[in-house]
DSSP file (Angstrom, degrees, kcal/mol; ACC not computed):
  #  RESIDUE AA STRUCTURE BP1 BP2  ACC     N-H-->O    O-->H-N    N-H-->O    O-->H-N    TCO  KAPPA ALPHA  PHI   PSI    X-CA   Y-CA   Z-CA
    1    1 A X              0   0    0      0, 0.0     2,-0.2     0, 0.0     0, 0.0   0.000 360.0 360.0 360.0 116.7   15.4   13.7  -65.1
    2    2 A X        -     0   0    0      1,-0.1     2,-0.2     9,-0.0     0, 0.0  -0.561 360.0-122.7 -68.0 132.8   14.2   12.6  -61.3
    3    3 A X        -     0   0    0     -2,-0.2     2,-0.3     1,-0.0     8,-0.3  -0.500  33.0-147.0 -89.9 141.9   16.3   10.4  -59.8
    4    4 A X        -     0   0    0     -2,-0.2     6,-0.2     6,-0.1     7,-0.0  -0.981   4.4-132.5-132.6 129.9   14.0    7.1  -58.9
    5    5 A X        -     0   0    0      4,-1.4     4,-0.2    -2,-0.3    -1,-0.1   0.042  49.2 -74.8 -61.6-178.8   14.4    4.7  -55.8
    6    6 A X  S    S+     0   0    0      1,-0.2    -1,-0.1     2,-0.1    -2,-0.0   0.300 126.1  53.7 165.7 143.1   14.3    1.3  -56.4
    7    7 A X  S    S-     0   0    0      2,-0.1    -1,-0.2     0, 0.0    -3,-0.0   0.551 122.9 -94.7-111.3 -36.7   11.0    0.3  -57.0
    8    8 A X  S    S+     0   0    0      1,-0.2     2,-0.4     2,-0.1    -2,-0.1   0.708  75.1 144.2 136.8  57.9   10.9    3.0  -59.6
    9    9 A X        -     0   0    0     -4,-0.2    -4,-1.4     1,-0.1    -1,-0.2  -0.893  41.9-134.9-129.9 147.4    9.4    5.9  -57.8
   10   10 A X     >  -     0   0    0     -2,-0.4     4,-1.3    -6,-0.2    -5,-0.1  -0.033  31.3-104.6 -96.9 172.2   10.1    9.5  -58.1
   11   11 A X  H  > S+     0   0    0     -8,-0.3     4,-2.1     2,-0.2    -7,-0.1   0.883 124.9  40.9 -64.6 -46.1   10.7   12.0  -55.0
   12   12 A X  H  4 S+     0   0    0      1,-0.2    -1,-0.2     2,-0.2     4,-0.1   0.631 101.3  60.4-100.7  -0.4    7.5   13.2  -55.6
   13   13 A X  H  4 S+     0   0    0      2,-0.1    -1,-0.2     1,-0.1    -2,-0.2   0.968 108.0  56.3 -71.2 -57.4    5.6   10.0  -56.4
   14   14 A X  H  < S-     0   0    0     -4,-1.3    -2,-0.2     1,-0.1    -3,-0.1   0.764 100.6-144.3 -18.2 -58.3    6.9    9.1  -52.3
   15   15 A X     <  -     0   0    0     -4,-2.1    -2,-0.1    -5,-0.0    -1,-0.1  -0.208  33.0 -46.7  90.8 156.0    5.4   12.0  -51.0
   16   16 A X        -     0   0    0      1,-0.1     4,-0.3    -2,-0.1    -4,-0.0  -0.083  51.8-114.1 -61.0 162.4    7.1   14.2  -47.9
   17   17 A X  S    S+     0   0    0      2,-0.2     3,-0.3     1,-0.2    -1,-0.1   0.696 119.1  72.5 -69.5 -11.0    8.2   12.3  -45.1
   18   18 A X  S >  S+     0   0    0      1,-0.3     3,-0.9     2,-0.1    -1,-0.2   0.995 102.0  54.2 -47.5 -62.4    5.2   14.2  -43.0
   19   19 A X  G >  S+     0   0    0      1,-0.2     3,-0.7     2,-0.1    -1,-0.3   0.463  79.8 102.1 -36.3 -18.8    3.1   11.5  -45.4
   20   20 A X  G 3  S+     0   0    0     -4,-0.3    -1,-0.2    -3,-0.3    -2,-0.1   0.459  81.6  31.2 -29.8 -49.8    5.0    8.8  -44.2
   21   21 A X  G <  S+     0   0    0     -3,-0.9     8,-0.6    -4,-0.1    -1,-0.3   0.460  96.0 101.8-111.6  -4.2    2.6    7.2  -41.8
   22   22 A X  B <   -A   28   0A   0     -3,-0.7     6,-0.2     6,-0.2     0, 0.0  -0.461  65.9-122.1 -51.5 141.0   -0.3    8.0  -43.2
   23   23 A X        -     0   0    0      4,-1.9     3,-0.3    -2,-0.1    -1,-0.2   0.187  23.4-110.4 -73.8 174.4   -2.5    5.7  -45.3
   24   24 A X  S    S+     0   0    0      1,-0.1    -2,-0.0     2,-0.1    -1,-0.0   0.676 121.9  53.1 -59.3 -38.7   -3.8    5.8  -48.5
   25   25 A X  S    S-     0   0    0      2,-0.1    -1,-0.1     0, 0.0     3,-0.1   0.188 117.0-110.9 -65.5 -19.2   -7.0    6.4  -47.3
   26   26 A X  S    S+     0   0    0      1,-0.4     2,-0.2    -3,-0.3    -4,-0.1   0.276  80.5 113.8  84.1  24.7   -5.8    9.7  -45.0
   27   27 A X        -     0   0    0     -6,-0.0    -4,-1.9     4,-0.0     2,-0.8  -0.607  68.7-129.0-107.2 155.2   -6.3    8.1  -41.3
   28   28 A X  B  >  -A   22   0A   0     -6,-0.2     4,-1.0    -2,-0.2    -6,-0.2  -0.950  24.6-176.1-135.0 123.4   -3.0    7.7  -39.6
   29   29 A X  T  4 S+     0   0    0     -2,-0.8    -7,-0.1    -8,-0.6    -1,-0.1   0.181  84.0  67.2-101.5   9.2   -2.8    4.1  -38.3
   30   30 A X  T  > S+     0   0    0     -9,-0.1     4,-2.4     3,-0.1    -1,-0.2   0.772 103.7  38.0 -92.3 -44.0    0.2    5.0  -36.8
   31   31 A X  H  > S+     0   0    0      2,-0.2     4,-2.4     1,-0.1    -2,-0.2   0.925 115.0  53.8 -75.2 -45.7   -1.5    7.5  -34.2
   32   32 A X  H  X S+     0   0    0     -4,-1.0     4,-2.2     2,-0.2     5,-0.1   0.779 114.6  52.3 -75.2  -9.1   -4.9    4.9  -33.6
   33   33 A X  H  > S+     0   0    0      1,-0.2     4,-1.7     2,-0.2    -1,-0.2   0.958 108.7  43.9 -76.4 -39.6   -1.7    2.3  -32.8
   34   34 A X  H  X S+     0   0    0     -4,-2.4     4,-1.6     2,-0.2    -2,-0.2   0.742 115.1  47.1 -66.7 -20.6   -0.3    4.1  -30.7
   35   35 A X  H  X S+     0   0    0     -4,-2.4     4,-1.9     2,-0.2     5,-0.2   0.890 113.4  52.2 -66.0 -52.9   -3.7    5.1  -28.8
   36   36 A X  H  X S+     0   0    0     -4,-2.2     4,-0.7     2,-0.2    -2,-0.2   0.797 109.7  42.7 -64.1 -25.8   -4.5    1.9  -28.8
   37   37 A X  H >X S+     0   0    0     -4,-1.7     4,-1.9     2,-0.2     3,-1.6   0.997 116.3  54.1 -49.9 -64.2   -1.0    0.5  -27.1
   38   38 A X  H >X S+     0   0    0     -4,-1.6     3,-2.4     1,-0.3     4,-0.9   0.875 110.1  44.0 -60.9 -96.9   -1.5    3.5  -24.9
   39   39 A X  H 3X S+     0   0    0     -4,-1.9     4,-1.3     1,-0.3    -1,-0.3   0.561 115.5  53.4   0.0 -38.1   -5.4    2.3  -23.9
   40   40 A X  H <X S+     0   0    0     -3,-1.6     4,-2.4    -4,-0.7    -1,-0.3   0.811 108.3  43.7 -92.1 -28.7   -4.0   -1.1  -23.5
   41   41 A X  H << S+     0   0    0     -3,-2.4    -1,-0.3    -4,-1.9    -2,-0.2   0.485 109.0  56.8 -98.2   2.9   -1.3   -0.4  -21.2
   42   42 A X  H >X S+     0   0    0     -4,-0.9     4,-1.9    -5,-0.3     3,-0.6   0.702 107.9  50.2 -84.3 -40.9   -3.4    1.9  -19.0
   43   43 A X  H 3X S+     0   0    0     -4,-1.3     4,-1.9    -5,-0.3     5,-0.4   0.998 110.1  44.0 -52.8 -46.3   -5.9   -0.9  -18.4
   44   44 A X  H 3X S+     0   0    0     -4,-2.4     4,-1.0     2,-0.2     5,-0.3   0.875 114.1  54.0 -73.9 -12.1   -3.5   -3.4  -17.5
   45   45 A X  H X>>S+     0   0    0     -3,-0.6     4,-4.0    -4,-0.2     3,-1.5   0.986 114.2  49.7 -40.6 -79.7   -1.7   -0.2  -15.1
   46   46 A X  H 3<5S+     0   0    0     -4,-1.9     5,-0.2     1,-0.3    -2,-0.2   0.508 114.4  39.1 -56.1 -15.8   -5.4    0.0  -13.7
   47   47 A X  H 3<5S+     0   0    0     -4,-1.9    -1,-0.3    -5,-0.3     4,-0.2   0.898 131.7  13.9 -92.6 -41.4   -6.0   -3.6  -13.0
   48   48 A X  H <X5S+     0   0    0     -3,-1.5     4,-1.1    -4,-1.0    -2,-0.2   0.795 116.9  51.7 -94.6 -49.7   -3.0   -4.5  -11.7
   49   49 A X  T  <5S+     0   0    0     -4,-4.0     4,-0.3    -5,-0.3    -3,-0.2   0.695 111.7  52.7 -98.5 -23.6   -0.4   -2.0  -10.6
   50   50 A X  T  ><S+     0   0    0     -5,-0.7     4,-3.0     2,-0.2     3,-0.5   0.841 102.8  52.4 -81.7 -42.3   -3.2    0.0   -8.3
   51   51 A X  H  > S+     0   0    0     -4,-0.2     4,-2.2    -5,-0.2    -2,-0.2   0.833 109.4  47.3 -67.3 -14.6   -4.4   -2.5   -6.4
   52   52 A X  H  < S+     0   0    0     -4,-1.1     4,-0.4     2,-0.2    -2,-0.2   0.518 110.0  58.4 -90.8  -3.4   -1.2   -3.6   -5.4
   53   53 A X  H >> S+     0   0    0     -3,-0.5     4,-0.7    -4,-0.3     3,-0.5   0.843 109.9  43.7 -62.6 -49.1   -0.4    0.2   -4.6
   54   54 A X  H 3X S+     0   0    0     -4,-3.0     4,-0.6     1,-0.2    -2,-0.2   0.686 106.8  56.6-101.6  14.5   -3.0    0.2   -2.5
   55   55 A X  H 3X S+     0   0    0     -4,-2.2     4,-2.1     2,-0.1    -1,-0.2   0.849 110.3  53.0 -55.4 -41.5   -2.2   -3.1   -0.8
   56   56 A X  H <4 S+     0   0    0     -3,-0.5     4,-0.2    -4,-0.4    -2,-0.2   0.283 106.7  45.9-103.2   6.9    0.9   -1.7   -0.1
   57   57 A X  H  X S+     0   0    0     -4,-0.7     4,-3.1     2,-0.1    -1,-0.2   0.665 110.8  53.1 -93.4 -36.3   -0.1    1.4    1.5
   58   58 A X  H  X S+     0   0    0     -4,-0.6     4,-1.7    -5,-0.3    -2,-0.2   0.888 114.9  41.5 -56.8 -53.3   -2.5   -0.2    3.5
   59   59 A X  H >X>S+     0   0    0     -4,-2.1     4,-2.5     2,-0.2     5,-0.6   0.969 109.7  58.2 -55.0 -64.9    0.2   -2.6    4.7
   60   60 A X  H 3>5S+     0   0    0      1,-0.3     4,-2.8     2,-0.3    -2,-0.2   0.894 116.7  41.2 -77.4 -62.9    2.8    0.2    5.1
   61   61 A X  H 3X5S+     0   0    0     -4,-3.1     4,-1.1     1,-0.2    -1,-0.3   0.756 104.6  52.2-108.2   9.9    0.3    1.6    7.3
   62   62 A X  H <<5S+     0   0    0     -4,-1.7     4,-0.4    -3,-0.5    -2,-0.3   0.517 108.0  59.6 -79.8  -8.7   -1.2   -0.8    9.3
   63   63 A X  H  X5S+     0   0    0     -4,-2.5     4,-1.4     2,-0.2    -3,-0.2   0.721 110.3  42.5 -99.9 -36.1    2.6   -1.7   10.3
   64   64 A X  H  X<S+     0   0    0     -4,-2.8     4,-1.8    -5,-0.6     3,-0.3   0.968 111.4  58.5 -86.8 -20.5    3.2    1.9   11.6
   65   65 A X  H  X S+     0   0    0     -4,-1.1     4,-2.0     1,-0.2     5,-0.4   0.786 111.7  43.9 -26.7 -36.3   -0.6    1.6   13.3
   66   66 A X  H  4 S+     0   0    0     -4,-0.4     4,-0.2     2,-0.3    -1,-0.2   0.639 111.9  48.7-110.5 -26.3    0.8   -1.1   15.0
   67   67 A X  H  X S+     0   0    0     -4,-1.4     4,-2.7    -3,-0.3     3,-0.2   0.923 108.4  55.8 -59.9 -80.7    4.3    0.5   15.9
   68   68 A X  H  X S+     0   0    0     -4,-1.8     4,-2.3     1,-0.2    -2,-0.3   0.523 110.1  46.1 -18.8 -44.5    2.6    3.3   17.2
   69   69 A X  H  X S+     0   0    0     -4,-2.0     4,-1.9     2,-0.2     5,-0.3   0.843 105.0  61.4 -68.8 -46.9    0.5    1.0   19.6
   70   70 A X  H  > S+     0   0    0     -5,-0.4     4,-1.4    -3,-0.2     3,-0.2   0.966 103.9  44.4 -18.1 -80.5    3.1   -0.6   20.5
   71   71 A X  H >X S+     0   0    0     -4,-2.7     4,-3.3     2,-0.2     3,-0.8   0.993 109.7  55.3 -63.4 -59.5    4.7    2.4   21.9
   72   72 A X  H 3< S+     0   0    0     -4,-2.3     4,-0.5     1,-0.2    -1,-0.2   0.703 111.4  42.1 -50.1  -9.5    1.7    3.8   23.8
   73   73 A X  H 3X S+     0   0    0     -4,-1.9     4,-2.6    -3,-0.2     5,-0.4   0.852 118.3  45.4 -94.1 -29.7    0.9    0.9   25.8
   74   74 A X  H <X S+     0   0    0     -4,-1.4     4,-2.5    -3,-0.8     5,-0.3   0.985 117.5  41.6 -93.5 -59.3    4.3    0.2   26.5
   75   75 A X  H  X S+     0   0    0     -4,-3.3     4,-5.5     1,-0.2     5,-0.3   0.975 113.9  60.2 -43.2 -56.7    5.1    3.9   27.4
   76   76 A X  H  > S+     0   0    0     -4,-0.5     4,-4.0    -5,-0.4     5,-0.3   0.973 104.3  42.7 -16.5 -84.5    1.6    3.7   29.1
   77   77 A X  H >X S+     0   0    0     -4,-2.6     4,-1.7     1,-0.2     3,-0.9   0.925 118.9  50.1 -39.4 -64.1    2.5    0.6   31.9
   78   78 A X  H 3X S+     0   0    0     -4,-2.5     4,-1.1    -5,-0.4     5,-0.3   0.805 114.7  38.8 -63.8 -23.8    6.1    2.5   32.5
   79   79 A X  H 3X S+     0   0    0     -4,-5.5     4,-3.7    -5,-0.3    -1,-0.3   0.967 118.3  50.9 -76.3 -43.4    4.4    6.1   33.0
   80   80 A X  H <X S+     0   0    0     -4,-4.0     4,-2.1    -3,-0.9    -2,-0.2   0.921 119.0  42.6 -58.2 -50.2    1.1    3.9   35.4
   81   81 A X  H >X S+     0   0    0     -4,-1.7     3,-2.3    -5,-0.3     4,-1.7   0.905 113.7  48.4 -56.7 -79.7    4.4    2.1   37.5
   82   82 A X  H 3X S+     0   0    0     -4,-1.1     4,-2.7     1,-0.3     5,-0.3   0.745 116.7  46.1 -21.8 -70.3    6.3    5.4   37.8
   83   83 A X  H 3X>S+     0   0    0     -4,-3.7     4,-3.5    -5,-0.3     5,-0.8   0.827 116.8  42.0 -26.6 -65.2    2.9    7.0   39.0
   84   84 A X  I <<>S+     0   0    0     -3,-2.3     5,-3.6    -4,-2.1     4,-0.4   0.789 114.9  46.0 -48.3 -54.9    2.2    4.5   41.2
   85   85 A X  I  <5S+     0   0    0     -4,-1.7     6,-1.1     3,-0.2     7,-0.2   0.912 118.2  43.4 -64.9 -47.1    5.4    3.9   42.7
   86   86 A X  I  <5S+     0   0    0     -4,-2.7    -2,-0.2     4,-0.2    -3,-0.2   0.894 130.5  13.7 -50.9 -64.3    6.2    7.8   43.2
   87   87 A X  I  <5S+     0   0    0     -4,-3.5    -3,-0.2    -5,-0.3    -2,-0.1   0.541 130.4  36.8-127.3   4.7    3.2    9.4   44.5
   88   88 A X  I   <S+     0   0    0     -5,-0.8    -3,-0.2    -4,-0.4    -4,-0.2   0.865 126.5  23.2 -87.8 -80.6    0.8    6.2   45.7
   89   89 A X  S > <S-     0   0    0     -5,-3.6     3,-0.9     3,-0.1    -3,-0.2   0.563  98.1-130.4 -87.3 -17.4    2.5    3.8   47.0
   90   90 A X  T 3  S-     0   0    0     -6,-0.3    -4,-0.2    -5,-0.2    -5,-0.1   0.542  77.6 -43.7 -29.1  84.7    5.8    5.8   48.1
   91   91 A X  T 3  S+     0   0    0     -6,-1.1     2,-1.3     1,-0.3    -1,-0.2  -0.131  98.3 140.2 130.3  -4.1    8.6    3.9   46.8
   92   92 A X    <>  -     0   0    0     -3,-0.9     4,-1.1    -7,-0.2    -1,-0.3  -0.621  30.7-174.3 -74.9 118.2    6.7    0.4   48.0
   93   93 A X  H  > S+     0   0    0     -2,-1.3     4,-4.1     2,-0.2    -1,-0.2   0.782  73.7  60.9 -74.2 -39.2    7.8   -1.2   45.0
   94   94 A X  H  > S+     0   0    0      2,-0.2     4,-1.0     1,-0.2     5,-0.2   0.985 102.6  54.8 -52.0 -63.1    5.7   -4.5   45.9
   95   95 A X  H  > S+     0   0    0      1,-0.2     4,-0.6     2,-0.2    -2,-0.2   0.754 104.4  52.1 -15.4 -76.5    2.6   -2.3   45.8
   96   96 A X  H >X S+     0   0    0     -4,-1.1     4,-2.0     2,-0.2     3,-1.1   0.875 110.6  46.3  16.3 -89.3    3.4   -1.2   42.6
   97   97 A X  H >< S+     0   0    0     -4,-4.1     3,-2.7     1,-0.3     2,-0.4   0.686 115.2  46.8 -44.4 -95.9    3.9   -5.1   41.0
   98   98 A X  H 3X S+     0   0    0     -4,-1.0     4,-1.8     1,-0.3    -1,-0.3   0.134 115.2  43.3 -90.6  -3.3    0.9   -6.3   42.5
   99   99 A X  H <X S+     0   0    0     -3,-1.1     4,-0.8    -4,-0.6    -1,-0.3   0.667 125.4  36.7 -83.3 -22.0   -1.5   -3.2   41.4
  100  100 A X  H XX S+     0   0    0     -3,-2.7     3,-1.4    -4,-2.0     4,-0.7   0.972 115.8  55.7 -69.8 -85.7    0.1   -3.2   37.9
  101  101 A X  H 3> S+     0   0    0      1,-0.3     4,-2.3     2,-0.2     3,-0.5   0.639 111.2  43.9  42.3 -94.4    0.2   -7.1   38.2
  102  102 A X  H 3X S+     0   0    0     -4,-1.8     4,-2.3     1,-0.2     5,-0.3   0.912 108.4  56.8 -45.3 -45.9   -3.8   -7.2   38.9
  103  103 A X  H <X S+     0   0    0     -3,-1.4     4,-1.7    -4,-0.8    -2,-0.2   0.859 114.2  37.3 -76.9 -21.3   -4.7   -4.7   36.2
  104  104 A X  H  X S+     0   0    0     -4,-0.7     4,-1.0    -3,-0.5    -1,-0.2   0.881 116.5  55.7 -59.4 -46.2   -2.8   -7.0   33.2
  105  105 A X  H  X S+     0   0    0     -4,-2.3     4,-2.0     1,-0.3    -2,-0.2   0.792 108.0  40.9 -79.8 -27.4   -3.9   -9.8   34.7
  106  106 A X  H  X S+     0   0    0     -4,-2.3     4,-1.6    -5,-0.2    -1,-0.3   0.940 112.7  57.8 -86.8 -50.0   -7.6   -8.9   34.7
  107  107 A X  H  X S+     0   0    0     -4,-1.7     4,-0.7    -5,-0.3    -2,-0.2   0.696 109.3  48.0 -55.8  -1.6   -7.3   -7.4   30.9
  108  108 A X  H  X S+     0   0    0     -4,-1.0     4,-1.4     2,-0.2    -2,-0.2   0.797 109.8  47.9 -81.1 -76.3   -6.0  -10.9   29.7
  109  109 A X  H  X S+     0   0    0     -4,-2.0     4,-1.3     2,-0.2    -2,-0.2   0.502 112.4  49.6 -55.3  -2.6   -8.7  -12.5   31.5
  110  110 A X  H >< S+     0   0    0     -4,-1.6     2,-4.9     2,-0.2     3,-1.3   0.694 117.3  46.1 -82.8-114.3  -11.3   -9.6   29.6
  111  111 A X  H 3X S+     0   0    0     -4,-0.7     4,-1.0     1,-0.4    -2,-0.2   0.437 115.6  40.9 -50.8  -9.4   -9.6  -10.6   26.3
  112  112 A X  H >X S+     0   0    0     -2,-4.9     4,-1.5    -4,-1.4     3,-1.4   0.933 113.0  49.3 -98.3 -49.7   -9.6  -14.4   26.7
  113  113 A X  H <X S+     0   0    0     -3,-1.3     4,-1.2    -4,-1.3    -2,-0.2   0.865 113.5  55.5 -58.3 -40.5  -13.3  -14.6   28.2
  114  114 A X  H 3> S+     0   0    0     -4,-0.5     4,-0.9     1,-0.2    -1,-0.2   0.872 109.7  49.2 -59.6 -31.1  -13.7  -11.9   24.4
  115  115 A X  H << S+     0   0    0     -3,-1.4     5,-0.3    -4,-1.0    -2,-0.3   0.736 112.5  42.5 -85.7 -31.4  -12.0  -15.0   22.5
  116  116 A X  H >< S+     0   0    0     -4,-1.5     3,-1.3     1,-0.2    -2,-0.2   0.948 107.7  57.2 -69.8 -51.3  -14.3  -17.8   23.9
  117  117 A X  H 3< S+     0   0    0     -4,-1.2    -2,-0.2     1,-0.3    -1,-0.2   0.804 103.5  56.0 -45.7 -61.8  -17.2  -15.7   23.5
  118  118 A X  T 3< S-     0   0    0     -4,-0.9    -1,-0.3     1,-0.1     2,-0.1   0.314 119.6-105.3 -49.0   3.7  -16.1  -15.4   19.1
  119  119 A X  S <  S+     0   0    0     -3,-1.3    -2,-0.1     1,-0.2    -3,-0.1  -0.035  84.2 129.7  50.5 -22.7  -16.2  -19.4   19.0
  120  120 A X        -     0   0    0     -5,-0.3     2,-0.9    -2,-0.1    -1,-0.2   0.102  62.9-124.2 -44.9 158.6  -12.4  -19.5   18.9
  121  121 A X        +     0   0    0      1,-0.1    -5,-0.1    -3,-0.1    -1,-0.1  -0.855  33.2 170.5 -93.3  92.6  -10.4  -21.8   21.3
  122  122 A X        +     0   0    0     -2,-0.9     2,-0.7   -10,-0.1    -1,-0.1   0.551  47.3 101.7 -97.4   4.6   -8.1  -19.5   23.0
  123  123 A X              0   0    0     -3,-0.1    -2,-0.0     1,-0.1   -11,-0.0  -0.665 360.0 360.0 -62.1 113.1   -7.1  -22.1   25.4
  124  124 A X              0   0    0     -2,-0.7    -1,-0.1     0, 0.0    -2,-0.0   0.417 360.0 360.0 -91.2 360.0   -3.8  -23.5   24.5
C-alpha cells in the first residue's frame, strides 16, 4: 500500500521533483519567469544604470582634463619666468614681471574681447 500525502496523492501520482516546475501542459513557467525577470532587469540596467556610468566617466574625466591643464599652464608661466629671468633678462627681475605681466595681461584682454564677441557680459 503507497503511502499518500494529504490531498490523497500517491508518490507517483506527484511525479519526480525534476517535474516540479513544470506545467501540466509541459512548458516550464518557471524558466519563461525567470527570463522574463532577467529581460526586465536588464532593461531597466540599460536605461538607467549606463547612462549614469557614463555621466560619471565623463565627469571623472573632464575633472582630470582640467587638473592636467591646470598644471601645464601653471608649470608653463614658472618655466617662461625662469627663462626669462636666467638667460634674457639676466637676473633683472623687473624685466621679467613686466614681460610676463604684458603677456597675461594681453591674453585676458583676447579672452574678454572673445566673451563680448558670444553676446555674454563679461564686464562685472
Amino acid at each position: 500500500m503507497a503511502l499518500r500525502d494529504w490531498l490523497g496523492r500517491s508518490r507517483e501520482d506527484r511525479g519526480s521533483p525534476q517535474d516540479a516546475g513544470a506545467s501540466p501542459h509541459g512548458q516550464d513557467w518557471a524558466a519563461k519567469a525567470t527570463a522574463t525577470v532577467e529581460t526586465v532587469v536588464e532593461l531597466i540596467r540599460d536605461k538607467s544604470v549606463r547612462p549614469l556610468l557614463f555621466a560619471a566617466r565623463v565627469a571623472v574625466l573632464a575633472l582630470l582634463g582640467a587638473a592636467a591643464l591646470t598644471f601645464l599652464v601653471i608649470a608653463g608661466a614658472a618655466g617662461l619666468v625662469r627663462l626669462l629671468d636666467n638667460l634674457v633678462f639676466s637676473g633683472h627681475v623687473w624685466a621679467t614681471d613686466l614681460t610676463v605681466g604684458g603677456i597675461f595681461a594681453l591674453a585676458g584682454a583676447f579672452l574678454i574681447r572673445l566673451g563680448d564677441k558670444e553676446g555674454g557680459d563679461a564686464r562685472v
